[in-house]
GUBA-479512 format. One record per residue (C-alpha): residue number from 1; x, y, z. Coordinates in Angstrom, 2 decimals, decimal comma, always signed. Layout:
REM GUBA-479512
+-----+---------+---------+---------+
:   n :      c1 :      c2 :      c3 :
+-----+---------+---------+---------+
: NUM :       X :       Y :       Z :
...
+-----+---------+---------+---------+
//
This chain:
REM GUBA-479512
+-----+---------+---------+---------+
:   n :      c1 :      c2 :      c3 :
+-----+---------+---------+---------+
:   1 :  +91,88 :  +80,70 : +107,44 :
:   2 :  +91,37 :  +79,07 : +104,18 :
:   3 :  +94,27 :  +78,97 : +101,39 :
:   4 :  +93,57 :  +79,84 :  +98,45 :
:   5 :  +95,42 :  +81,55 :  +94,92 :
:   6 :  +95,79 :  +82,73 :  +91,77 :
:   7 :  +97,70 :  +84,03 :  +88,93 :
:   8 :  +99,46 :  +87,17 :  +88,26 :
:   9 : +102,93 :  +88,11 :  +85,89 :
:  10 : +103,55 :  +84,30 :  +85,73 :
:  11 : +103,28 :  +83,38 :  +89,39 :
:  12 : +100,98 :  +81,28 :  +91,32 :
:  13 : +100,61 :  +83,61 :  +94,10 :
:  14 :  +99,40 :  +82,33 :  +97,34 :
:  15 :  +97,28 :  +83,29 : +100,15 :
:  16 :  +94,87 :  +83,17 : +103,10 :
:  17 :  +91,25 :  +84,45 : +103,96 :
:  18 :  +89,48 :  +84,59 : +107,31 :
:  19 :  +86,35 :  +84,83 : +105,20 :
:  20 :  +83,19 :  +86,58 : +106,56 :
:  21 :  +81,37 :  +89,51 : +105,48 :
:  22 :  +83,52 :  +92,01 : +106,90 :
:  23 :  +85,23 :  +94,86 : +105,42 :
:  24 :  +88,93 :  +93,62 : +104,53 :
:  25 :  +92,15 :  +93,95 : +106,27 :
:  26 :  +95,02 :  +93,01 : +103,55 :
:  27 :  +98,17 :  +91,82 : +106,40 :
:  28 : +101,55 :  +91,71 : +104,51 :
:  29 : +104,47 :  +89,91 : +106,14 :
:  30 : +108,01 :  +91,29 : +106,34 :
:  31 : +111,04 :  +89,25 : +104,28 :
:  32 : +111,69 :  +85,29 : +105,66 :
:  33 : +107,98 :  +85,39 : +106,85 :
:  34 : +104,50 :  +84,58 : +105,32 :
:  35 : +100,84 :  +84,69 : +105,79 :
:  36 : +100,67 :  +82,44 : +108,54 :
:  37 : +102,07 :  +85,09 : +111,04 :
:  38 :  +98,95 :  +86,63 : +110,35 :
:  39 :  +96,81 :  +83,17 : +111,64 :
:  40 :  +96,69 :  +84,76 : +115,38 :
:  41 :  +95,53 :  +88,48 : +114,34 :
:  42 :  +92,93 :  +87,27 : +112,16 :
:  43 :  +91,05 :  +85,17 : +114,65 :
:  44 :  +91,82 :  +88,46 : +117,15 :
:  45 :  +89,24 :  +90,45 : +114,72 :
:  46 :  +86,86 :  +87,87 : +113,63 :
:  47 :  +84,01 :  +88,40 : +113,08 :
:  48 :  +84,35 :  +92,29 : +112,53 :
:  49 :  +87,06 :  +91,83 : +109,85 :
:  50 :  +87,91 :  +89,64 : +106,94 :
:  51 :  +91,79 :  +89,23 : +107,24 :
:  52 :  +93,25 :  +88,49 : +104,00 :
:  53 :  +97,19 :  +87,54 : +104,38 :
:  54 :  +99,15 :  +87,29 : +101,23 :
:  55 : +102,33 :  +85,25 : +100,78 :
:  56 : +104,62 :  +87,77 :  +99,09 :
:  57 : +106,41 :  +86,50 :  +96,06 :
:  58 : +108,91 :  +84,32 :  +96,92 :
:  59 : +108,06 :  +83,64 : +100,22 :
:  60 : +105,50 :  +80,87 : +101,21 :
:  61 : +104,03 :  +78,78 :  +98,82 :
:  62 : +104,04 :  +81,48 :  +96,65 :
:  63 : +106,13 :  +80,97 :  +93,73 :
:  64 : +109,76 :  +82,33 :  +93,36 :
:  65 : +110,79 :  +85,23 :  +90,56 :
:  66 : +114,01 :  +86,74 :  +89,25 :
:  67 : +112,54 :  +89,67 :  +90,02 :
:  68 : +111,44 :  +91,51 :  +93,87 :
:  69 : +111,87 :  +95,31 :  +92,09 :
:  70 : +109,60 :  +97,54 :  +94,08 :
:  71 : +106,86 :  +98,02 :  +91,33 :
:  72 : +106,73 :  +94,07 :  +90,98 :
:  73 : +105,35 :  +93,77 :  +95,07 :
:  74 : +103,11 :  +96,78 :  +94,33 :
:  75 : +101,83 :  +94,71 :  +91,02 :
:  76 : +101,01 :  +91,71 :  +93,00 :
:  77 :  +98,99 :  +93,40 :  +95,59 :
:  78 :  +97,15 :  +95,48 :  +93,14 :
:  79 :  +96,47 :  +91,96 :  +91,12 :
:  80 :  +95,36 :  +90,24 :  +94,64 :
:  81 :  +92,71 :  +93,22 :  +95,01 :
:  82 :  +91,52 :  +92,47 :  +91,40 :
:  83 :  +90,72 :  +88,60 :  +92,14 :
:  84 :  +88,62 :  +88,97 :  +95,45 :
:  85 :  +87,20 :  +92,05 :  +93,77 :
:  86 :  +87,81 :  +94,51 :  +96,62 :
:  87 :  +87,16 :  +98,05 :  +96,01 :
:  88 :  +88,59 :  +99,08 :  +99,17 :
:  89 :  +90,73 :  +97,31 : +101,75 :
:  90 :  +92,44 :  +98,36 : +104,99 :
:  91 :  +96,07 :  +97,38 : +104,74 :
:  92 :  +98,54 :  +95,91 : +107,42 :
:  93 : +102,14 :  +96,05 : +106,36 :
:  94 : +105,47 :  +94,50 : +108,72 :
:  95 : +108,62 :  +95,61 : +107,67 :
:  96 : +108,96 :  +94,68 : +103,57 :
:  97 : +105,28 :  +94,22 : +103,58 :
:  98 : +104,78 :  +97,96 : +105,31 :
:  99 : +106,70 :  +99,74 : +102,64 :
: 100 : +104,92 :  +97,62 :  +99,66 :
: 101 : +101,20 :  +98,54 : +101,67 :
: 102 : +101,93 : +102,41 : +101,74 :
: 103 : +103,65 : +102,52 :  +98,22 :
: 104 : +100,24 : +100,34 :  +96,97 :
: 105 :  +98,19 : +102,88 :  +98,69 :
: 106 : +100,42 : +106,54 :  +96,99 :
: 107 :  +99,83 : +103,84 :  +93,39 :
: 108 :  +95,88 : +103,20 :  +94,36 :
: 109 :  +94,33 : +105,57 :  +97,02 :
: 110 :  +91,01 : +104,61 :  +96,26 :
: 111 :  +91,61 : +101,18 :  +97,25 :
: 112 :  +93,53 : +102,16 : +100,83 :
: 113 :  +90,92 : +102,60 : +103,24 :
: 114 :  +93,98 : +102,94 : +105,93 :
: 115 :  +97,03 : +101,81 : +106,54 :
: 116 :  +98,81 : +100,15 : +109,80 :
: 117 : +102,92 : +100,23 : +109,75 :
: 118 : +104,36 :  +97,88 : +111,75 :
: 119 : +108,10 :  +98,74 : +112,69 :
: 120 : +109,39 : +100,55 : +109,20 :
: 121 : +110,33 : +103,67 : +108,18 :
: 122 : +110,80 : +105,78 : +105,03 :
: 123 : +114,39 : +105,80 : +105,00 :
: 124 : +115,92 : +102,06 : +105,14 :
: 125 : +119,49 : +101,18 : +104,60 :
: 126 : +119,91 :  +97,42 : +105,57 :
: 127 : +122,27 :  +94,50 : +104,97 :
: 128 : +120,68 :  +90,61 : +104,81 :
: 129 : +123,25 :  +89,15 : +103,43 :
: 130 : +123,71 :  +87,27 : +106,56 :
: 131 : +120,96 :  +84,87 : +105,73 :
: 132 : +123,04 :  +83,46 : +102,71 :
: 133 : +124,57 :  +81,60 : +105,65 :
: 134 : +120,88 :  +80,02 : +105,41 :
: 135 : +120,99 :  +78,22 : +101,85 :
: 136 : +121,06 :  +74,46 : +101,82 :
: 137 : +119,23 :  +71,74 : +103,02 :
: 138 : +119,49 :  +70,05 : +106,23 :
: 139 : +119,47 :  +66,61 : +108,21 :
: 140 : +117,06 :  +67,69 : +110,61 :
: 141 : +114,97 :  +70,80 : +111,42 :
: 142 : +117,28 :  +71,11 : +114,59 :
: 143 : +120,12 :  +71,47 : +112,49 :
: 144 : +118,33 :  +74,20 : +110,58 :
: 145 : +116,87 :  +76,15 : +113,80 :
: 146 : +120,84 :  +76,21 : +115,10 :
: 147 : +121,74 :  +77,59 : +112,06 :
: 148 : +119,32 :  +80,04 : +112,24 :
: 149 : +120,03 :  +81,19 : +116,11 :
: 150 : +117,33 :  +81,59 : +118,59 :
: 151 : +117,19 :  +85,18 : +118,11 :
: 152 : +115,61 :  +85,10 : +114,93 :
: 153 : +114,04 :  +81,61 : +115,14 :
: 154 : +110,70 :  +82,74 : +116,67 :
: 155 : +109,85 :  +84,39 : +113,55 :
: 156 : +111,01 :  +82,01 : +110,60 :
: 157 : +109,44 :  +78,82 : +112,50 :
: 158 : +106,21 :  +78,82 : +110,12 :
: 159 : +109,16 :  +79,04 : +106,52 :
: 160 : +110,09 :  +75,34 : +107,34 :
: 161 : +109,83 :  +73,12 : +105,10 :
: 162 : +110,30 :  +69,17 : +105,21 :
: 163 : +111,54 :  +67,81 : +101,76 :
: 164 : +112,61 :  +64,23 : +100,89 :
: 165 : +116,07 :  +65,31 : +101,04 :
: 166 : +115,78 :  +66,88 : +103,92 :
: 167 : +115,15 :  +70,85 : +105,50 :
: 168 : +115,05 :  +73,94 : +104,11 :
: 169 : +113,16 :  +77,44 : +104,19 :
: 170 : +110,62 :  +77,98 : +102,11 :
: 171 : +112,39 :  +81,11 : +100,27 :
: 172 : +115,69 :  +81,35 :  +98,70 :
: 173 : +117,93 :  +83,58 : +100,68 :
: 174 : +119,86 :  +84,60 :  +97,70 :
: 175 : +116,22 :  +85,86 :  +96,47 :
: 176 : +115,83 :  +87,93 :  +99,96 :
: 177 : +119,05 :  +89,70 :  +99,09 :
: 178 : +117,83 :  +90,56 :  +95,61 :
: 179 : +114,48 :  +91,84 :  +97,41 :
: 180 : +115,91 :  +93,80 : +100,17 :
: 181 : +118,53 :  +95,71 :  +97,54 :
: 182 : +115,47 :  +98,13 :  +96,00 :
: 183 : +113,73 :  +98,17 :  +99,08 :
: 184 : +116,86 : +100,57 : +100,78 :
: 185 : +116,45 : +103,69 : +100,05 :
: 186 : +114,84 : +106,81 : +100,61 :
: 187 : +110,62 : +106,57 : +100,31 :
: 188 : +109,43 : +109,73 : +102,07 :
: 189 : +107,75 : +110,48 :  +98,58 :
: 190 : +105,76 : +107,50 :  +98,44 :
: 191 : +104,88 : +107,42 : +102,05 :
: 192 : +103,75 : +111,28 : +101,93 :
: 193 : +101,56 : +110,92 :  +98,47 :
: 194 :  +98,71 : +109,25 : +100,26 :
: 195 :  +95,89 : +110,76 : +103,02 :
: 196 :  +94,17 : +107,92 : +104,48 :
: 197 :  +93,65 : +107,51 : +107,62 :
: 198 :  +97,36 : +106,05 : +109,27 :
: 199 :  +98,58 : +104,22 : +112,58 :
: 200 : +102,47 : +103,80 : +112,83 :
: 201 : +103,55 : +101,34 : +115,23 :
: 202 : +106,87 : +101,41 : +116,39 :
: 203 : +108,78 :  +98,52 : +118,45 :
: 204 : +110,53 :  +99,61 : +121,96 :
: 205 : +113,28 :  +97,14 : +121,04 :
: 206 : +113,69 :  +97,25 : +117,03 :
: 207 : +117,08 :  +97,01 : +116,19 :
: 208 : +115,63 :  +98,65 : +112,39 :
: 209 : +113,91 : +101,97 : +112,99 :
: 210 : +113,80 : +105,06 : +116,27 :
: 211 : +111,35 : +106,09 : +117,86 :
: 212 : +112,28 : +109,43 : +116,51 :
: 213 : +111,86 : +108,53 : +112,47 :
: 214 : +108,36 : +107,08 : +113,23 :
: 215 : +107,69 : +109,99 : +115,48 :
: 216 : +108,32 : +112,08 : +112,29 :
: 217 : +106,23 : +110,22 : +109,76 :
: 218 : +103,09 : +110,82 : +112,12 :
: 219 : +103,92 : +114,49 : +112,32 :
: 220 : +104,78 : +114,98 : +108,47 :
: 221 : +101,61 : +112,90 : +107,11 :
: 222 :  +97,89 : +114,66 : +107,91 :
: 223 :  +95,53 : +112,03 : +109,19 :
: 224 :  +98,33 : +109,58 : +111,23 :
: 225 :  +99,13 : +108,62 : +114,77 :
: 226 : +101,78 : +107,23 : +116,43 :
: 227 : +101,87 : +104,71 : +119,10 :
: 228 : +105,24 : +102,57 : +120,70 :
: 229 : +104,33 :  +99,08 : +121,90 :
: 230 : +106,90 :  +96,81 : +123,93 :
: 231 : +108,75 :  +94,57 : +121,80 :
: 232 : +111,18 :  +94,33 : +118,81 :
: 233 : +110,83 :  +94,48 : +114,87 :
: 234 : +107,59 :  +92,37 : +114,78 :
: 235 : +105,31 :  +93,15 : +117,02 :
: 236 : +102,42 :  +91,37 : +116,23 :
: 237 : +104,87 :  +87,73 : +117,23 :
: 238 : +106,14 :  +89,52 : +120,52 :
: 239 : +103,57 :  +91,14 : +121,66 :
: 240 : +100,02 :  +89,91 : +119,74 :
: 241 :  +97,52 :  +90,52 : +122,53 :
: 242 :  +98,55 :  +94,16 : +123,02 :
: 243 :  +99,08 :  +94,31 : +119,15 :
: 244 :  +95,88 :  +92,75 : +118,39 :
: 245 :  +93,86 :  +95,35 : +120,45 :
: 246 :  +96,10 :  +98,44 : +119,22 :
: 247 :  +94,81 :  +97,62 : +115,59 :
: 248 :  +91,46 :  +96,52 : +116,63 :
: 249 :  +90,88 : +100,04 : +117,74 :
: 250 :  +92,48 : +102,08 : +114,99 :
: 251 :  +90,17 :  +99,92 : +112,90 :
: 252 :  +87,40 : +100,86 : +114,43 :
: 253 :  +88,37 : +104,73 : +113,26 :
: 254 :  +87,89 : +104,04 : +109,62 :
+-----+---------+---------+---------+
//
């Protein structure tokens, strides 16, 4: 994938392309993460689809903002659509990057060809201020992985950054705190104001939604299935083969 950006409310906003003629597939990584969790999917669908992974602001090499207010995510992936010119994507959304793709799509449903929720719901209530235990720069990235904890180091592996002074994440944890604050809340409006074609994917082992909630925003949304695959909260790191062929074929729906 090639790495490209551009400019949008005063950010240099980052991101990568799996190029090809294609139709598009816009991937959107939860909080901590960024678009190189997407590196594995996109060479899953090549050639059929042109992934295009964004790093969210303030994550990646994507600048950081003072502000991660719900309408500011939805901004940024409207401007993203305006610089590759794409009048219609398919979007992929974990976690954060879920609720941003189906509140995009309620903003802009001519530009949501479908949508793919990985592992969130509509109704999120969820305390990271945990990762303020993250902040600092360390000796070594050994030092920073055991302050992390292997349970969660899988996933923040590609956020590490080497400095002069040491190592350190690529976001500011303080800044996911700020994000995650308007993301709780209750979003059954915005997930029920669009009618493209839907997939949610649910994790056998998330610690952050039930089977039961995703269950009910296939059956309260026309045109949207529901499928559990083994794993926990991000799917497409636990279980990418499976994953991979699960979106592969709801793609091929559209």
């Amino acid at each position: 994938m090639e790495r490209s950006s551009f400019q949008h409310d005063g950010l240099t906003l980052s991101y990568l392309d799996s190029g090809g003629d294609g139709p598009a597939l816009v991937a959107l990584h939860a909080h901590w993460m960024d678009a190189t969790t997407f590196s594995g999917l996109a060479e899953a669908l090549a050639p059929a689809w042109r992934v295009i992974a964004l790093d969210q602001r303030g994550h990646g090499y994507s600048d950081h903002t003072a502000s991660y207010a719900r309408e500011a995510y939805v901004g940024d992936l409207r401007a993203l659509f305006a610089h590759l010119g794409l009048a219609e994507a398919a979007l992929l959304g974990n976690s954060l990057g879920g609720v941003n793709a189906y509140q995009f799509a309620a903003r802009f449903p001519a530009l949501a060809r479908g949508l793919i929720i990985e592992d969130i719901g509509t109704e999120i209530d969820v305390d990271v201020s945990f990762v303020l235990e993250w902040e600092g720069t360390f000796a070594t990235s050994e030092e920073l992985a055991e302050r992390i904890g292997p349970r969660l180091l899988p996933y923040l592996r590609g956020s590490f950054r080497s400095t002069p002074q040491g190592w350190r994440l690529a976001f500011d944890p303080r800044d996911m705190v700020r994000s995650q604050q308007p993301l709780n809340g209750d979003h059954w409006g915005d997930w029920l104001a669009s009618s493209c074609p839907a997939l949610v994917i649910h994790g056998s082992e998330s610690r952050l939604t039930s089977a039961e909630h995703m269950e009910e925003m296939a059956r309260r949304r026309p045109n949207t299935r529901y499928c559990q695959l083994p794993g926990g909260h991000v799917l497409h790191i636990d279980t990418p083969d499976l994953f991979a062929r699960t979106v592969r074929d709801f793609l091929q729906t559209l």
